[in-house]
N, C-alpha and C positions, 0 to 999 in steps of 0.2 A: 504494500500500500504506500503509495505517495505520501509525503509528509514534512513536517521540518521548515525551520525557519530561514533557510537559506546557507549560502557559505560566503568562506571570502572573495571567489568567485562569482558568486551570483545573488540574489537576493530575493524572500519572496518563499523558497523553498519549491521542491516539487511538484507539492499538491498548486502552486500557483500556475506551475506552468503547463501544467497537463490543462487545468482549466480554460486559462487561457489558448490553446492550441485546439480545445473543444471547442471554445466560440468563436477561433477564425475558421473553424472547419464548418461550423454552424452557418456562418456567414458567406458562406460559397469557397473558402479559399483551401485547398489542400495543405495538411498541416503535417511537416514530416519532425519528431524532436529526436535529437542528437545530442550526443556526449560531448561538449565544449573541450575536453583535453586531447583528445584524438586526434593528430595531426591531417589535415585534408579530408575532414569529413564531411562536410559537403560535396566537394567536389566528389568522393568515392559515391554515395549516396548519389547523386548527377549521374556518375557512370552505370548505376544501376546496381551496386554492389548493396548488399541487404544488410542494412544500419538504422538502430535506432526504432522508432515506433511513427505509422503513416496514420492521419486520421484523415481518410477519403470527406470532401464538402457533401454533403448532404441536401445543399438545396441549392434554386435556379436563381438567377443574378435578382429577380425579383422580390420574392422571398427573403435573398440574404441581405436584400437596405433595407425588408421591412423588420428584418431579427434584429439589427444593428438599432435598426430605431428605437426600439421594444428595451434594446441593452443599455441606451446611450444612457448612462447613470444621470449625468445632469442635465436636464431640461434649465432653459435658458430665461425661461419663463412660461408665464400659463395665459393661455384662454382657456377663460371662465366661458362654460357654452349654456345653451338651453335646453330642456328636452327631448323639442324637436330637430336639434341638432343633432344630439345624442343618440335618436334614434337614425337620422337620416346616416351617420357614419356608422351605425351599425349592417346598417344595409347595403355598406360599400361606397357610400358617395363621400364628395369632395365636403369639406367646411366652408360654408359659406359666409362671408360676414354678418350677414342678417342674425347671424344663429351665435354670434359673439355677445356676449354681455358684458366682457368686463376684461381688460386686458392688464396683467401683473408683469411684473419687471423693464429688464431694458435688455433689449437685445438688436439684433440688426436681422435681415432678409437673409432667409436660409439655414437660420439659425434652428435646433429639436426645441419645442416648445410642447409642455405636456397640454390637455386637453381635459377639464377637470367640469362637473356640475356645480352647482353652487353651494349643493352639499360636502365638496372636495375630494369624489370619490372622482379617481380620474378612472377615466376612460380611452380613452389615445395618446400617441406621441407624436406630432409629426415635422415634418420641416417648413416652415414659416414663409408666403409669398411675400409678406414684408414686415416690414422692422417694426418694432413696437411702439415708437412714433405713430408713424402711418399707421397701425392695427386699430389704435386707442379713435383714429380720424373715422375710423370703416365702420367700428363694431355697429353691430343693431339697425345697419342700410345696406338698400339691395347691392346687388354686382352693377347694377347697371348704373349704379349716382359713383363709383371707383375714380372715372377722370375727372368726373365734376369735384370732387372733395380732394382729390391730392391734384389734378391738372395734367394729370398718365392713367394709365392702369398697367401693371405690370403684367398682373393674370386676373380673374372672376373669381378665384377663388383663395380663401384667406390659409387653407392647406387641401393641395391637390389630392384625389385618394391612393393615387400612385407614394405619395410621401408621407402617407397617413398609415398608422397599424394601430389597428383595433385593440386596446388590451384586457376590455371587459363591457358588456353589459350594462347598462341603467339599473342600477337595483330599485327596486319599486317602492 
C-alpha cells in the first residue's frame, strides 16, 4: 500500500502521487509512474521496455474538462443561481444570465466559478463567459439586452454547457 510522507527527494509521499496520476488518467491523459533514481527511465519506458506502473485515460477529451472542472479545488467565485436555473443545467443547458441572482467575488473571463442556490448547496462548476464585473452588469437580464448593458457580447451565455458539469441535483 502506498503511503508516507515523502522523502528528501520528493514530497507528498506515494499515496500523493498515485492519486495524483489517477486524476490525470481521469482526465484523458495516460499516466505512466516511474522510479526517479533509475538512470534513463523515461527514455527506456519510450523505448517500450516495461517500467514502472501505466494508468491507461479513461475518458474522451470531453469528459476529461468536465472531470477537471468537477476537480478544480478553487472556484474563483460563485453564481448564486435560481431554481429554474438549476433545473435548466440539470437538463444539460447553458446558464443563462437571467437565471443569475447574485454574483460573489472577483474574478476575470474564463475563470471555474462554482454555481451554488441560494440555499448554498452548489450544484455546478463551470468556466465563466465573463468577469465578475460584467456578470454583476448581466445577472437577472435576458441574453439578448448582453450588448446593450456592456456595449459587446462576448457569448449569450453566462457558462456554456460544454464548460459547465453538473455536480448535483436541487435538493427539494
Amino acid at each position: 500500500m502506498a503511503g508516507g510522507a515523502g522523502s528528501g527527494i520528493s514530497k507528498g509521499g506515494m499515496l500523493t502521487k498515485v492519486k495524483a496520476a489517477q486524476r490525470a488518467a481521469r482526465s484523458g491523459a495516460h499516466t505512466l509512474i516511474l522510479g526517479g533514481r533509475r538512470p534513463n527511465a523515461l527514455l527506456d519506458a519510450a523505448h517500450g521496455h516495461p517500467l514502472g506502473s501505466l494508468l491507461h485515460a479513461s475518458s474522451t477529451p470531453l469528459q476529461a474538462r468536465k472531470q477537471w472542472l468537477a476537480d478544480h479545488l478553487n472556484a474563483a467565485g460563485t453564481f448564486v443561481i435560481d431554481a429554474g436555473a438549476a433545473v435548466a443545467l440539470n437538463a444539460g443547458k447553458s446558464l443563462l444570465p437571467v437565471g443569475i441572482v447574485h454574483v460573489e467575488g472577483t474574478f476575470e473571463r474564463g475563470a471555474v466559478v462554482a454555481c451554488t442556490l441560494e440555499t448554498g448547496q452548489q450544484v455546478a462548476r463551470g468556466l465563466s463567459s465573463y468577469s465578475s464585473t460584467e456578470a454583476k452588469k448581466l445577472q437577472r437580464t435576458s441574453s439578448k439586452q448582453i450588448e446593450t448593458i456592456l456595449g459587446y457580447a462576448c457569448e449569450t451565455e453566462a457558462i456554456h454547457r460544454d464548460n459547465l458539469v453538473v455536480l448535483s441535483a436541487p435538493k427539494a
